[in-house]
C-alpha positions in Angstrom: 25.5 2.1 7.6 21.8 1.6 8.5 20.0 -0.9 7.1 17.3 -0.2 4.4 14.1 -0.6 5.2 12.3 -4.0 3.8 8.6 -3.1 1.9 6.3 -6.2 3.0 4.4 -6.7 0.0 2.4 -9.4 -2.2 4.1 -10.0 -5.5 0.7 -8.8 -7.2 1.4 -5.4 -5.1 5.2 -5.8 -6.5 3.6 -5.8 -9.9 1.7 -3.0 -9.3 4.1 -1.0 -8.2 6.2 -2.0 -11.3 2.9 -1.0 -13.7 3.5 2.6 -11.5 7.1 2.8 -12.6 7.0 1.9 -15.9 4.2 4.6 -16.5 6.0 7.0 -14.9 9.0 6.5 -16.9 7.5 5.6 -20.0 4.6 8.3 -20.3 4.1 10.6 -17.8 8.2 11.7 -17.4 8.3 12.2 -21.4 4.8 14.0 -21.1 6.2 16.6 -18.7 9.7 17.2 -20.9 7.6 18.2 -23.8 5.0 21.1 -21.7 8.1 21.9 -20.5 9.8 22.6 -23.9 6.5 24.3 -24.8 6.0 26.5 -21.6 9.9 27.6 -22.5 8.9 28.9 -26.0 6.3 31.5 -24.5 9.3 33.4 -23.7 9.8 34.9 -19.9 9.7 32.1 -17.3 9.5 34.2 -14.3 6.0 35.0 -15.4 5.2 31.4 -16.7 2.9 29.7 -14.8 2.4 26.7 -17.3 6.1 26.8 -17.1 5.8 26.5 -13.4 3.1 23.9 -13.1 5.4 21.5 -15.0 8.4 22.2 -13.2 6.3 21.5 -10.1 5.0 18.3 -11.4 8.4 17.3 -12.6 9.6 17.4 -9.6 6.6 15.6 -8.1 7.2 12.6 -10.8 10.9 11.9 -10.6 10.4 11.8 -6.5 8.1 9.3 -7.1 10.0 7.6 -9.4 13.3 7.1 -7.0 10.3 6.2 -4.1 8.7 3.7 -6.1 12.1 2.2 -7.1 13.3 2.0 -3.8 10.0 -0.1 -2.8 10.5 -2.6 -5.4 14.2 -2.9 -5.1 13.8 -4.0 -1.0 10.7 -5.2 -1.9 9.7 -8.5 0.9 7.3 -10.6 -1.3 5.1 -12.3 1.2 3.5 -15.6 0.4 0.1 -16.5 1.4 1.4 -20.1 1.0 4.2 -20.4 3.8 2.0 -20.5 7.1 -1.2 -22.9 8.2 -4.6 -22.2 5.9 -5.9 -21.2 9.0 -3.4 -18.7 10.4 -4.0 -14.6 9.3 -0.6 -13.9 7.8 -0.2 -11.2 4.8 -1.8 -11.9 1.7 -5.0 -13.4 3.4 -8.8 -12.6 3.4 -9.7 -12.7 7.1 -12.9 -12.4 8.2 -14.3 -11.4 11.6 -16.8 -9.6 13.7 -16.9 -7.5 16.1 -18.2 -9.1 19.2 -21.2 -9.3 20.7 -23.1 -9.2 17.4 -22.0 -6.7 14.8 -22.2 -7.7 11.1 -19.3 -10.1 9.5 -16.7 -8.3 7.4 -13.9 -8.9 4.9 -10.3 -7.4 4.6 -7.4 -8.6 2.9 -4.2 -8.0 5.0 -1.2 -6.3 2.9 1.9 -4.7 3.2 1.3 -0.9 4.1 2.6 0.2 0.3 -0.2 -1.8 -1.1 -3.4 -0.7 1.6 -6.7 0.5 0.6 -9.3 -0.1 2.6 -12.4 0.9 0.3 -10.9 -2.1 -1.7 -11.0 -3.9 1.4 -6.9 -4.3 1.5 -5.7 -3.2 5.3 -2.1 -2.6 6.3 -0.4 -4.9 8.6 1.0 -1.9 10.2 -3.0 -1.0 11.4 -4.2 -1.7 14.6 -6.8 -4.2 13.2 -4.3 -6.3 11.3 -1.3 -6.1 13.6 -3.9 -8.0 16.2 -4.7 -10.4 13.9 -1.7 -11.4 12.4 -0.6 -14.8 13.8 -4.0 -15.8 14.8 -6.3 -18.5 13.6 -9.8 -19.1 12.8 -12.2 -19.8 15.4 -10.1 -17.6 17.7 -11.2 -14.1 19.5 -8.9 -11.4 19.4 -8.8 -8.3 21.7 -8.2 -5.5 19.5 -6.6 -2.2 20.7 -7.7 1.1 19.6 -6.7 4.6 20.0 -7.8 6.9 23.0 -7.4 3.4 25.3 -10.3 1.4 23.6 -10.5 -2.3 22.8 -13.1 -4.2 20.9 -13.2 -7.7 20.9 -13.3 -9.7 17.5 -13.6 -13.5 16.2 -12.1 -15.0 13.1 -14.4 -16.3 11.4 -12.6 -17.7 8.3 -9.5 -17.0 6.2 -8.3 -17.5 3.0 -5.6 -17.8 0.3 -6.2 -14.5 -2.1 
């Protein structure tokens, strides 16, 4: 049997994900029974489109639900804690620039279930992270892009989230 696939995440991200699941199950699944109900009692559900619209998002909510459980239950919590203060590993802040002289920035390296980069959280699956992964501060890291480009980068510090 093939083996299930592992979800590298913080265990704030695990937590998150559980907030998800517990809504889901708790208020939004009950939410959609009851519109459901309701859309019933207008009579003829071929020509129901509240009716419709719930049944869509029913079935929108309980596939989430069974995605969401499946990420928590082969969950990989990843601690910040396990590798040198210095080395980029999941769950850090790394920041670097782009060399020669471009501006300093921040990201936070996460699992890919947990990524948002306009809250400055990037996926270790991203071209950006995977490069820096391993590395350490004070080093300069070539940086692959698509369409054969590379940019050049230093490390300018990391740190424990």
């Amino acid at each position: 049997m093939a083996e299930e696939k592992t979800f590298p995440m913080t265990a704030a991200g695990r937590d998150k994900l559980q907030a998800e699941l517990d809504d889901l199950i708790t208020n939004q699944r009950p939410e959609i029974t009851k519109r459901i109900q309701i859309a019933r009692s207008y009579g003829d559900l071929s020509e129901n489109s509240e009716y419709q619209s719930a049944k869509d998002e029913q079935a929108f909510v309980e596939g989430r639900i069974v995605t969401v459980r499946k990420m928590i239950e082969n969950a990989e919590i990843i601690s910040a804690s396990d590798s040198d203060a210095d080395e980029v590993t999941l769950g850090k802040a790394v920041t670097f620039k782009e060399l020669p002289d471009e501006e300093p920035e921040t990201y936070t390296i996460v699992g890919s279930v947990e990524a948002d980069p306009l809250a400055g959280k990037i996926s270790n699956e991203s071209p950006m992270a995977a490069a820096l992964l391993g590395k350490h501060k004070g080093e300069t890291v070539k940086v692959p892009l698509p369409n054969n480009v590379e940019i050049e980068v230093e490390i300018l510090s990391v740190e424990t989230k």
